[in-house]
Each structure stands twice: as structure tokens, then as C-alpha cells.
Residue frames as qw, qx, qy, qz and C-alpha x, y, z in Angstrom:
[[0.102, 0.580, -0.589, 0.554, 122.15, 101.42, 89.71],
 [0.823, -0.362, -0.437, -0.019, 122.25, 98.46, 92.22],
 [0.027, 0.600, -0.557, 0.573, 123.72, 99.81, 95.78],
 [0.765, -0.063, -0.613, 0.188, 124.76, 97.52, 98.22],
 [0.154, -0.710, 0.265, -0.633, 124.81, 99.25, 101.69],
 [0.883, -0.264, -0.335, -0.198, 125.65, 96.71, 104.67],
 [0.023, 0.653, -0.694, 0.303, 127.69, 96.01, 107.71],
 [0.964, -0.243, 0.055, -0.092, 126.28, 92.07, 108.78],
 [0.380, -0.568, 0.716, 0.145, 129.32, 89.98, 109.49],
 [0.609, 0.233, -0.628, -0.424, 130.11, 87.20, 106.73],
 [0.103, -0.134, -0.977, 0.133, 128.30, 84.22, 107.55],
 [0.384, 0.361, 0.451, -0.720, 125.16, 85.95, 108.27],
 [0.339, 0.404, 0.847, 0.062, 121.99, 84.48, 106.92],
 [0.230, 0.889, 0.268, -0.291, 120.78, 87.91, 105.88],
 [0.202, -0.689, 0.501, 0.484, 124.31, 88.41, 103.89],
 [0.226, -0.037, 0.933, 0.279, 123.47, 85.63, 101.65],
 [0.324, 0.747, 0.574, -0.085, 119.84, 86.61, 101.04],
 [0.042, 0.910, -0.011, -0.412, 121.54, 89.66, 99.90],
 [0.060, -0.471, 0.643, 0.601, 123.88, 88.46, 97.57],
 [0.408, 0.308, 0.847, 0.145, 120.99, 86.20, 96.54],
 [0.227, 0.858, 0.374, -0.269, 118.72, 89.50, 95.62],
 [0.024, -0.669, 0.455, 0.588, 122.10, 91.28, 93.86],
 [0.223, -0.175, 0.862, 0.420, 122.17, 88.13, 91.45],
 [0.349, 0.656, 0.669, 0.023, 118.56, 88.10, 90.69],
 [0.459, 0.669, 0.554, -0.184, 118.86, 91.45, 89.77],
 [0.016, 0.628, -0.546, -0.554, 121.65, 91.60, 87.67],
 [0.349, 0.174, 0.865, 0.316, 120.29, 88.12, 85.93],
 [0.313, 0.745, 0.589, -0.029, 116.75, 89.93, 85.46],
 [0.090, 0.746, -0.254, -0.609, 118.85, 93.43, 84.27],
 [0.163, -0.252, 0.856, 0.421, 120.95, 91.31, 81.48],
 [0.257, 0.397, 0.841, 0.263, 117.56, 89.73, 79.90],
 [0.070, 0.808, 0.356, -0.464, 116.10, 92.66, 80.15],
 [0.613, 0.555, 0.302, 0.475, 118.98, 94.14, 78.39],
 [0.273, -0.946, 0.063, -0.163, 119.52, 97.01, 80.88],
 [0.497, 0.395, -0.609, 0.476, 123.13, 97.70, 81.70],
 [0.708, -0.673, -0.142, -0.162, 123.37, 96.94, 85.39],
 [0.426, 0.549, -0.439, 0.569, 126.50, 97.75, 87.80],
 [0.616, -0.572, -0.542, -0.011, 126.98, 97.00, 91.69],
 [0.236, 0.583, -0.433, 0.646, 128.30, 99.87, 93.46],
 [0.749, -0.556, -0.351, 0.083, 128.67, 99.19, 97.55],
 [0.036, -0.626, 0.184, -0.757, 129.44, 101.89, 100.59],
 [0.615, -0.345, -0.676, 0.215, 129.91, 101.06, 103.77],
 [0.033, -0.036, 0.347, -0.937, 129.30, 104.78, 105.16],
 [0.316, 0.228, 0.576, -0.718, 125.94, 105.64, 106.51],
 [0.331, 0.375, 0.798, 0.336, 123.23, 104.01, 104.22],
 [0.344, 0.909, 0.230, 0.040, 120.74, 106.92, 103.47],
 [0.039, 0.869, -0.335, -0.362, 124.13, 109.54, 103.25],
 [0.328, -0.163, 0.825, 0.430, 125.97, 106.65, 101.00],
 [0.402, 0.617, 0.675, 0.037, 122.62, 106.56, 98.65],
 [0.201, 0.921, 0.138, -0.303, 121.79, 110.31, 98.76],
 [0.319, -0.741, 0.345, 0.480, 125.70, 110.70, 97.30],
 [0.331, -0.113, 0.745, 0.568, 126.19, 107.73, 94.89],
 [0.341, 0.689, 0.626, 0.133, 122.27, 108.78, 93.09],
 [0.040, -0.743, -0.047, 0.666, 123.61, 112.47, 92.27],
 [0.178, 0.380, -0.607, -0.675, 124.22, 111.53, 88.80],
 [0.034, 0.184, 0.954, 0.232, 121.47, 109.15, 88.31],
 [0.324, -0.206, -0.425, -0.820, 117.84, 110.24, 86.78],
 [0.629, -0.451, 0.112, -0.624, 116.11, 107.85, 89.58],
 [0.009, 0.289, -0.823, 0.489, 116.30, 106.26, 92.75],
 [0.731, -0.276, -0.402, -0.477, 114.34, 103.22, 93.47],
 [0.070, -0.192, 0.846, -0.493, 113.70, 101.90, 97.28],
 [0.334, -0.411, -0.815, -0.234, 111.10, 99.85, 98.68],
 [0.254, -0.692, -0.163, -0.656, 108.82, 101.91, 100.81],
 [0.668, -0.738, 0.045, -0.086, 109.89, 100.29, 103.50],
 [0.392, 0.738, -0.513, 0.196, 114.02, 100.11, 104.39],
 [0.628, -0.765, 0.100, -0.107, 116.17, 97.91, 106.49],
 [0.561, 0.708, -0.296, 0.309, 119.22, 98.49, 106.42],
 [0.308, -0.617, 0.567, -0.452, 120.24, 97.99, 110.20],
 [0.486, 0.114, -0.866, 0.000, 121.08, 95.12, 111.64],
 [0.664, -0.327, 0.079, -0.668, 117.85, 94.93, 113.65],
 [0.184, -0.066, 0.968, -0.156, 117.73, 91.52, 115.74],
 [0.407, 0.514, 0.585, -0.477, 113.64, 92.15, 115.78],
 [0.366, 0.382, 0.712, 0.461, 113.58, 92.65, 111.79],
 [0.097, 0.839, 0.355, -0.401, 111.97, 96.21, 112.60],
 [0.491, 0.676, 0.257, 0.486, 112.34, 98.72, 109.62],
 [0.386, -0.451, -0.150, 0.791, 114.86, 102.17, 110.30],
 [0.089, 0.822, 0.220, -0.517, 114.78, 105.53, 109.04],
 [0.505, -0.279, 0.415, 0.703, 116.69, 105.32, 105.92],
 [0.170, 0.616, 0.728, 0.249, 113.81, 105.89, 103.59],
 [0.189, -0.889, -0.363, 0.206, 113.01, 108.79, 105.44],
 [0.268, -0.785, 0.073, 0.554, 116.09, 110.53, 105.64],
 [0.317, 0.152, 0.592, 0.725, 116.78, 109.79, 101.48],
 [0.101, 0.868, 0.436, 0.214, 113.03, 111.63, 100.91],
 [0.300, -0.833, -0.154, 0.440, 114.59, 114.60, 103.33],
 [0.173, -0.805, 0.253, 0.508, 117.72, 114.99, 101.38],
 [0.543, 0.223, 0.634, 0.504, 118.13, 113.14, 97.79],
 [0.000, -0.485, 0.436, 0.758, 118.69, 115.59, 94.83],
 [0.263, 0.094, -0.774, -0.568, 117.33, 112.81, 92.53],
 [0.682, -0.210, 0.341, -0.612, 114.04, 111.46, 92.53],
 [0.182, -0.217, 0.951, -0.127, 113.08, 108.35, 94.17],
 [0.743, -0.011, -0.515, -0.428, 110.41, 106.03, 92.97],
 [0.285, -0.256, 0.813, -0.439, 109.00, 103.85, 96.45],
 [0.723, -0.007, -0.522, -0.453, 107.59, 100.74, 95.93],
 [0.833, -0.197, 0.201, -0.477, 105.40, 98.51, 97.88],
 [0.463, -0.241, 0.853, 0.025, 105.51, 95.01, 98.23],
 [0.600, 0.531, 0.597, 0.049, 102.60, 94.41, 95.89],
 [0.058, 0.549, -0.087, -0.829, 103.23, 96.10, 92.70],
 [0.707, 0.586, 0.021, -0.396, 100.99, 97.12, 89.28],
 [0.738, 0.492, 0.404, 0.224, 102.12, 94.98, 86.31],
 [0.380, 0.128, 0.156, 0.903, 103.04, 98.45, 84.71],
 [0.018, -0.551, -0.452, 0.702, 102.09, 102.12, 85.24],
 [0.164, 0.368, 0.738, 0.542, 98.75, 102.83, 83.42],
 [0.179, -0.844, -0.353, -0.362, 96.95, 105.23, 85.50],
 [0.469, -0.076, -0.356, 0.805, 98.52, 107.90, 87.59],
 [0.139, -0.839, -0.518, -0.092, 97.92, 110.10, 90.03],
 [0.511, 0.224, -0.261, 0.788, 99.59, 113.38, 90.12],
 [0.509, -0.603, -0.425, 0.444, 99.37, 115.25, 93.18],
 [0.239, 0.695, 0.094, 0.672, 99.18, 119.65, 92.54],
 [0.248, -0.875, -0.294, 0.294, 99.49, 122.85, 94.76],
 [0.107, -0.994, -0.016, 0.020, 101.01, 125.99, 95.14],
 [0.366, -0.826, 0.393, 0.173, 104.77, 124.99, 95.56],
 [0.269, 0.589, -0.721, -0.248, 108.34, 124.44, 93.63],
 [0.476, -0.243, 0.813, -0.231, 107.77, 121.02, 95.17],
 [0.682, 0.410, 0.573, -0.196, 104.94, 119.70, 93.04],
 [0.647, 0.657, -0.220, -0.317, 105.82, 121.92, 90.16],
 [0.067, -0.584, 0.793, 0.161, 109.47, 119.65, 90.33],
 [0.539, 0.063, 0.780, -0.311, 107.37, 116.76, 90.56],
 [0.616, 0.698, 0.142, -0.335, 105.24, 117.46, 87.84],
 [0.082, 0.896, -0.386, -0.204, 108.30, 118.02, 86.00],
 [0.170, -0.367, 0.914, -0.038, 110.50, 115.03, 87.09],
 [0.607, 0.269, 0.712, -0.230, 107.37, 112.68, 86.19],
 [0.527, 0.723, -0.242, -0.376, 107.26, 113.97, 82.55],
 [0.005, -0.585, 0.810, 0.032, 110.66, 112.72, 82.36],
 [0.266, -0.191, 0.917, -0.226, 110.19, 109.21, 84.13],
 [0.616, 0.426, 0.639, -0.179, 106.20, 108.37, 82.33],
 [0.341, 0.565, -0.450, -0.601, 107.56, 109.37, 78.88],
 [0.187, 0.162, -0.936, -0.249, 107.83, 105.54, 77.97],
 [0.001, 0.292, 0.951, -0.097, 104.37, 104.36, 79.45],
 [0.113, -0.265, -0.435, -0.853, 102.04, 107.27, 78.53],
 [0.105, -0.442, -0.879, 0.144, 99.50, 106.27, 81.19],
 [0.197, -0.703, -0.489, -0.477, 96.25, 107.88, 82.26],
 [0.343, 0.291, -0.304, 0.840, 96.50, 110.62, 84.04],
 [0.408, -0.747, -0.506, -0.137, 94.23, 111.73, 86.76],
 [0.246, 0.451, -0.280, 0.811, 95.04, 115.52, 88.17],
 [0.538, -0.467, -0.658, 0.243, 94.83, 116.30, 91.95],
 [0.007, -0.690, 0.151, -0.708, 94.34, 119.74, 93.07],
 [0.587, -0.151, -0.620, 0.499, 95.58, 119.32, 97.38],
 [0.060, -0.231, -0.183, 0.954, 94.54, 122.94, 98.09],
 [0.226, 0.775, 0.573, -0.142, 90.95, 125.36, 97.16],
 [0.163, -0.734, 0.132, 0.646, 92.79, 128.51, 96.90],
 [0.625, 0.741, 0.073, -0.235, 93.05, 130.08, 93.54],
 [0.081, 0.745, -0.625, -0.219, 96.76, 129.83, 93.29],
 [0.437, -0.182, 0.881, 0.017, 96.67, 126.20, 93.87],
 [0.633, 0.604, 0.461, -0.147, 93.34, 125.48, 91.39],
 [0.566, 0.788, -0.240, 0.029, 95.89, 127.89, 88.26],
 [0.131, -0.565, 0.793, 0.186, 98.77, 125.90, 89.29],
 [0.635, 0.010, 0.758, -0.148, 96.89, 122.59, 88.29],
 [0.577, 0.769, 0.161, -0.224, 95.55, 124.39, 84.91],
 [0.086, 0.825, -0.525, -0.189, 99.72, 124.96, 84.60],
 [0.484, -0.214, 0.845, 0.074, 100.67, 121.20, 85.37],
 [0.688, 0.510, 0.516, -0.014, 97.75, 119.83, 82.63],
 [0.260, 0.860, -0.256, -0.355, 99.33, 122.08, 80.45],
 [0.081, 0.705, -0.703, 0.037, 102.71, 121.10, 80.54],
 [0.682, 0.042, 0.702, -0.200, 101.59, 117.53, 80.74],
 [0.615, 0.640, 0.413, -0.204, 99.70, 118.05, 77.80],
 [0.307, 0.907, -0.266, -0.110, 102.05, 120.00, 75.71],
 [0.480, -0.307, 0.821, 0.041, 104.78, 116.49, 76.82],
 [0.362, 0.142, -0.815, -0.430, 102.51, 114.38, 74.75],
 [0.172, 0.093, 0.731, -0.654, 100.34, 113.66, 77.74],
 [0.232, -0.141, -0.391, -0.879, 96.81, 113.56, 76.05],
 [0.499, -0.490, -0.674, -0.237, 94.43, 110.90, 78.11],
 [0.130, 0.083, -0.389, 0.908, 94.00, 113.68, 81.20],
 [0.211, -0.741, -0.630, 0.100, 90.96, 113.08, 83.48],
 [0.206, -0.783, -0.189, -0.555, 89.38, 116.39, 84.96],
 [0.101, 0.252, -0.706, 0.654, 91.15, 117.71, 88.36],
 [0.599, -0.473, -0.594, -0.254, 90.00, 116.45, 91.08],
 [0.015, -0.702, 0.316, -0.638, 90.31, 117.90, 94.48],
 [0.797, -0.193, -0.535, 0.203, 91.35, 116.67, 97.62],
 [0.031, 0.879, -0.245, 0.408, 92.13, 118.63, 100.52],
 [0.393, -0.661, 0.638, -0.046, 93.88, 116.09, 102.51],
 [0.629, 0.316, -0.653, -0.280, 95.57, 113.34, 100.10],
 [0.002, 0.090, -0.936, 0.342, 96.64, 111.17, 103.46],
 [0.292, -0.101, 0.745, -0.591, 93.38, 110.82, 104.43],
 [0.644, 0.442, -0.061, -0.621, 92.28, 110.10, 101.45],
 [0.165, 0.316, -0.932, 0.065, 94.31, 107.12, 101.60],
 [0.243, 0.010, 0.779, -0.578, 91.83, 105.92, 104.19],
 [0.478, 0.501, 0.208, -0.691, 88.73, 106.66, 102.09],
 [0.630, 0.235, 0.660, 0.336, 90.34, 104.31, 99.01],
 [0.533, 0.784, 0.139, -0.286, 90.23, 106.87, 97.05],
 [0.060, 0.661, -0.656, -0.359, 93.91, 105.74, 95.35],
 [0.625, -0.220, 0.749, 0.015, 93.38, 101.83, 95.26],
 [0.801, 0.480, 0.354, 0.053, 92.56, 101.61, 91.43],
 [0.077, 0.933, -0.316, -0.154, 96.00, 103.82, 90.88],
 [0.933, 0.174, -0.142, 0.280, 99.06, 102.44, 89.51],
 [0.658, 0.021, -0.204, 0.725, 101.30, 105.56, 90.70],
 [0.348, -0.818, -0.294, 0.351, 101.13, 108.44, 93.22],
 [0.449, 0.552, 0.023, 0.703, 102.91, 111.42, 91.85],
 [0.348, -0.924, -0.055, -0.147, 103.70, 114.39, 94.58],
 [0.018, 0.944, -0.125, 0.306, 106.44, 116.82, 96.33],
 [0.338, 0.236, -0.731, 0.544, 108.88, 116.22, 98.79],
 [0.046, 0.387, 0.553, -0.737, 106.72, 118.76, 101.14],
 [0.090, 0.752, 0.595, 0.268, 103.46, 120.37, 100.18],
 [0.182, 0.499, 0.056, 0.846, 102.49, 123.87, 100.02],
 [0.539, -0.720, 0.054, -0.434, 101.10, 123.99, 103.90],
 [0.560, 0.233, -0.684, 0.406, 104.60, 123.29, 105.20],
 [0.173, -0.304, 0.600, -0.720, 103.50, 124.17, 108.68],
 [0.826, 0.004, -0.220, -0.520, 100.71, 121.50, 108.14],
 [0.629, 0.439, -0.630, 0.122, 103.33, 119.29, 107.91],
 [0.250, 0.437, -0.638, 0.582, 104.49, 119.68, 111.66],
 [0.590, -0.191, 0.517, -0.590, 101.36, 118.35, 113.31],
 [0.855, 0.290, 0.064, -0.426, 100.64, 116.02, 110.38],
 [0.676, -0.119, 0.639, 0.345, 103.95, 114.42, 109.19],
 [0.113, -0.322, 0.696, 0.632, 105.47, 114.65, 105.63],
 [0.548, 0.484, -0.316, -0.605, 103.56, 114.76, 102.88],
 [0.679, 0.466, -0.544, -0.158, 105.33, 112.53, 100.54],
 [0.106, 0.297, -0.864, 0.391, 106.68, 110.40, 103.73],
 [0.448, 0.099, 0.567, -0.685, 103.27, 109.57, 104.73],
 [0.603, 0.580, -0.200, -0.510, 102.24, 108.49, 101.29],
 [0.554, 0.528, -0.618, -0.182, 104.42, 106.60, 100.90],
 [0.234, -0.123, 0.764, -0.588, 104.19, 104.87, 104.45],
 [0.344, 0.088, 0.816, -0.456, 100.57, 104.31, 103.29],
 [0.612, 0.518, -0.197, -0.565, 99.53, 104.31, 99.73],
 [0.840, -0.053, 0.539, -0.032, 99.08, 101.09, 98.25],
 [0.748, 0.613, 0.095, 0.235, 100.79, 101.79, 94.71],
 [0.695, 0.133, 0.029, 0.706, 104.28, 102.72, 94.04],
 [0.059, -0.944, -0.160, 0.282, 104.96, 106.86, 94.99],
 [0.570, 0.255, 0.022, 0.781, 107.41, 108.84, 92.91],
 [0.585, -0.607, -0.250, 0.476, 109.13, 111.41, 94.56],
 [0.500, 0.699, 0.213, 0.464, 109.79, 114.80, 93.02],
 [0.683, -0.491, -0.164, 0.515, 112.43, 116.24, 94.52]]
């Protein structure tokens, strides 16, 4: 699903880079062999997204969005407000991305959030099988036998090369600390299970994606 979301006037230089990027990737669908369709909405870009991805399995954006007609080139909020309210998950990619996704990391705790995740990643790494490397985000016992549940149900997928959890009690700042940079994909929640964390710290999965150097998917 290729969505086209824009209000530039025609003649704009940024209108033309855009129909240049629609043809590349309907040329690079077609060799591929992937069916590929342009659908285009000129209502609000993240509420025109969240709507037309309700019947689609996943939603890819780049991690960063601009969809406004910024003079300064600065990046808006659309990104943001698809994590807040999309139905389907989203898959954010960087500028740099892996080749293909061979080691993941999947991101546990306590809440419906991750287990969806957990869930919605089954789905989406069924064709690339990669290595798996579990993240317990919490200490607490609930959070340490929800991780024992995810490896399961990983495992019981077809899931079989599964590192030992590993624990982390703040993933962002573990950003800082490199502990993702040999990763090919970030697995985790909308929100985590210390939503009131959230409100001094910022989104989870919005923060992650803001600053993880591999591709986040977005279990929603």
C-alpha cells in the first residue's frame, strides 16, 4: 500500500520528487513481483493513513515524517500521532537500513501492549526467521513470567534460535549505552507497562523510534 498524502501546489519541486519516489516504488514493487496500488487523501495525513491502513497487515513510515509544507524542511508530528492511534502495526524505518532482518530484538513486560507486539511480530518475521534476542523492560515477577510466555509462543511459531532474556530496565537509555547497534529490528508496544513513566519520560515506542538506529516495529 503506497499512500500519497499532500497539499504542495503543482509545480513544486517537492511534488516532483514525489512523483519521482511513487515511480521508483511501483517499478521496484513490479520486479519484485509485489502487487502495488497508489491510493491518495488529501484529508489530514496521519487521520488519512490511520483510516486507509485498517485493512492492511502493516504500515510502513520512515521514522521521521514530513508531510507539511515546511519552508525550513523541519519534520511534523505525523509519525507520532499514527503510533497514538493506528489499529495496524507500523514498521519505522531509518534512513540507514539492515540488508534484511536477522537478529531481533523483542522488547517484554507486563502489558496487552507487548503481548500484541509479541503477537503482531510472529505474524510479520514468519518469512525471515531471524535471531531472536528477548528483553525483559521490568524486574518484577509478572514482567520476568510474561517473557517465559512470549519465548514460548515464539517458540511454539517455529521461532527456535532464542538467545537468553536479557534485562533492561530502561530500553531508551539503553539506546545511549549501544546496547541495540548490532540489531536488525526493535520489537515493542505502543506504551509500556509504567504508563505513568511515560509522562515524565515520553513514549515508549515514540522514543525508540526517534532514536534507535534499526528499523522499530510497532505492535499496536
Amino acid at each position: 500500500c503506497l499512500t500519497t498524502l499532500d497539499s504542495r501546489p503543482p509545480g513544486d519541486p517537492q511534488e516532483d520528487r514525489l512523483s519521482a519516489v511513487e515511480a521508483h516504488c511501483q517499478d521496484l514493487c513490479k520486479r519484485m513481483n509485489v502487487p502495488c496500488a497508489v491510493l491518495e487523501d488529501r484529508d489530514v495525513p496521519a487521520r488519512s493513513i490511520v483510516k486507509m491502513a485498517y485493512y492492511y497487515d502493516l504500515l510502513v513510515m520512515g521514522a521521521r515524517s514530513f508531510f507539511h509544507c515546511d519552508p525550513n524542511n523541519e519534520e511534523d508530528d505525523t509519525l507520532r500521532k499514527v503510533l497514538a492511534h493506528s489499529v495496524t502495526p507500523v514498521l519505522c524505518v531509518p534512513e540507514v537500513i539492515p540488508i534484511g532482518f536477522e537478529h531481533a530484538c523483542v522488547i517484554v513486560d507486563d502489558s496487552p501492549d507487548a503481548a500484541r507486539a509479541t503477537r503482531e511480530f510472529t505474524n510479520f518475521a514468519s518469512a525471515y526467521r531471524p535471531r531472536i534476542s528477548m528483553v525483559s523492560s521490568g524486574d518484577d515477577s509478572n514482567c520476568l513470567a510474561a517473557v517465559v510466555r512470549a519465548t514460548d509462543y515464539l517458540k511454539a511459531h517455529g521461532f527456535t534460535d532464542i538467545a537468553k532474556p536479557a534485562h533492561i530496565s530502561d530500553p531508551i537509555k539503553a539506546i545511549s549505552e549501544n546496547w541495540f547497534d548490532d540489531l536488525d529490528l526493535v520489537v515493542t508496544g505502543r506504551h509500556s507497562a509504567h504508563r505513568w513513566q511515560e509522562l515524565f519520560h515520553g513514549n515508549q515506542a515514540a522514543e525508540l523510534v526517534r532514536h534507535a538506529p534499526a528499523p522499530v516495529f510497532v505492535g499496536l
